[in-house]
N, C-alpha and C positions, 0 to 999 in steps of 0.2 A: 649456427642455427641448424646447418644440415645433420649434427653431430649428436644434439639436443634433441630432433626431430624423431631421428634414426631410433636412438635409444631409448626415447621417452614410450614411445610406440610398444616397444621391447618389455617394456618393466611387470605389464599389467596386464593379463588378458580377461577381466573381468567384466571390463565395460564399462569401468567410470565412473559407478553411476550412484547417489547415495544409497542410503538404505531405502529409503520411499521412495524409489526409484523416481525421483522430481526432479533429479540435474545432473548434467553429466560434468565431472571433475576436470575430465581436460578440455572443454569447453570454456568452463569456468576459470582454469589457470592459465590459458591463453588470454582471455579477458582481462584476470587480472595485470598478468603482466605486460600486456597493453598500457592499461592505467600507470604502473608503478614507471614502463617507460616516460609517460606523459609529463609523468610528476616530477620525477629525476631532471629532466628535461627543462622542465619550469623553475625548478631549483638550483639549476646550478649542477648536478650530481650526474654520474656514467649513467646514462639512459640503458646502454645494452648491458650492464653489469643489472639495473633494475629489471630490464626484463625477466634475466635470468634467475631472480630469486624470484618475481611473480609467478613464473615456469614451476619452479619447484616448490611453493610456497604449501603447497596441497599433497607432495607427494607423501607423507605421512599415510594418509588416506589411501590414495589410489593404490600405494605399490603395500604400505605396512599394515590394510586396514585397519588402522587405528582410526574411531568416528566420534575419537571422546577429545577435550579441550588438550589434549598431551600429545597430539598429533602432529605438531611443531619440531617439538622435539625428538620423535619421530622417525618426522621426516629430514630433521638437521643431521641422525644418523647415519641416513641413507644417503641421503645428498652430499657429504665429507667424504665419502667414498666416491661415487661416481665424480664429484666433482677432480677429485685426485685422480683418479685412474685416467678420467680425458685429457690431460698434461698441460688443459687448454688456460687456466688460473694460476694466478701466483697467492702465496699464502694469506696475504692479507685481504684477495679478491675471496676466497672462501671464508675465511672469518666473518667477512660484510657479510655473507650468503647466510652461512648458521646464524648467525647472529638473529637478522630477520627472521629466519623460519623457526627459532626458537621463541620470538618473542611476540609473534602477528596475534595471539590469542589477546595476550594482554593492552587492550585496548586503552583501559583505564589508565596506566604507566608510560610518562614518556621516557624512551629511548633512543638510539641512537639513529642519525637519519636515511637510513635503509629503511631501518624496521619503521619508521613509523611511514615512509611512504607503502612500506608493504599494508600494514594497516590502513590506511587510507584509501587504499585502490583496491583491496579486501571490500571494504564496505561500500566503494561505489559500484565495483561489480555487483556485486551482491543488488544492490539498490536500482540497478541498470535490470537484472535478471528479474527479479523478484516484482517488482516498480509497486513493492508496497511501503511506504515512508512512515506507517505508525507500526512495521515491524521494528523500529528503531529505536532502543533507549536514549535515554538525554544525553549520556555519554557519545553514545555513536552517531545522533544525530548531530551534535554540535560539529563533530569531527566532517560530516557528510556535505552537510550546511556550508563549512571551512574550503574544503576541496571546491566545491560546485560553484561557490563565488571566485573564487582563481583563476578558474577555467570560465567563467563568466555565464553558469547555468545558473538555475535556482529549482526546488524544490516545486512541484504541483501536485497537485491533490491533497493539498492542508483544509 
């Protein structure tokens, strides 16, 4: 974390922040990767390897501003780097990493179960931040719905 911390801080001196200046990104990828710990966690799967791709899951954006759906992939450019240069991953703990941040957009698609815990705690963040629940298509909501019962929440404001 300290290493993460250190560097992540490093990458960006923009601020964060979207373009409507409505939220800030590393806010937001802390949260996430909160969640993806949760869910790792509840599943069986390395909760701090989850964290770590929740962490980076946005950095497409913050460090590549990229603010279009290709921002995954992106940020899986950027993160195969830093992730190698920290000595801290063995190869197959970066592949799970790309993997995910290559594929969080695709919501619709299931994958492998990184990426889809990254998708899942993608949109409860999101749903946590926002706390608008008919921002949500049928697809995302089903996924949200899915999560929330898990963790033993439910949806309000229907």
């Amino acid at each position: 974390m300290d290493y993460l911390d250190k560097n992540l801080l490093l990458l960006n001196d923009t601020g964060f922040v979207f373009d409507d200046a409505g939220f800030d990104e590393m806010i937001h990828s802390y949260g996430v990767a909160y969640f993806c710990a949760s869910l790792a966690y509840r599943r069986g799967l390395d909760a701090e390897l989850a964290f770590v791709i929740g962490l980076l899951h946005d950095i497409g954006r913050i460090v590549g501003d990229d603010y279009t759906k290709a921002h995954g992939a992106t940020g899986a450019v950027i993160s195969e780097k830093f992730l190698n240069d920290s000595g801290l991953f063995d190869k197959n703990e970066i592949e799970l990493v790309i993997s995910a941040l290559q594929h969080h957009s695709k919501k619709k698609k299931i994958h492998q179960p990184y990426d889809e815990i990254l998708k899942d705690a993608d949109l409860l963040e999101r749903l946590f931040f926002d706390n608008d629940v008919n921002k949500l298509n049928t697809i995302k909501r089903a996924r949200v719905e899915k999560e929330l019962v898990m963790l033993g929440l439910k949806l309000i404001g229907d």
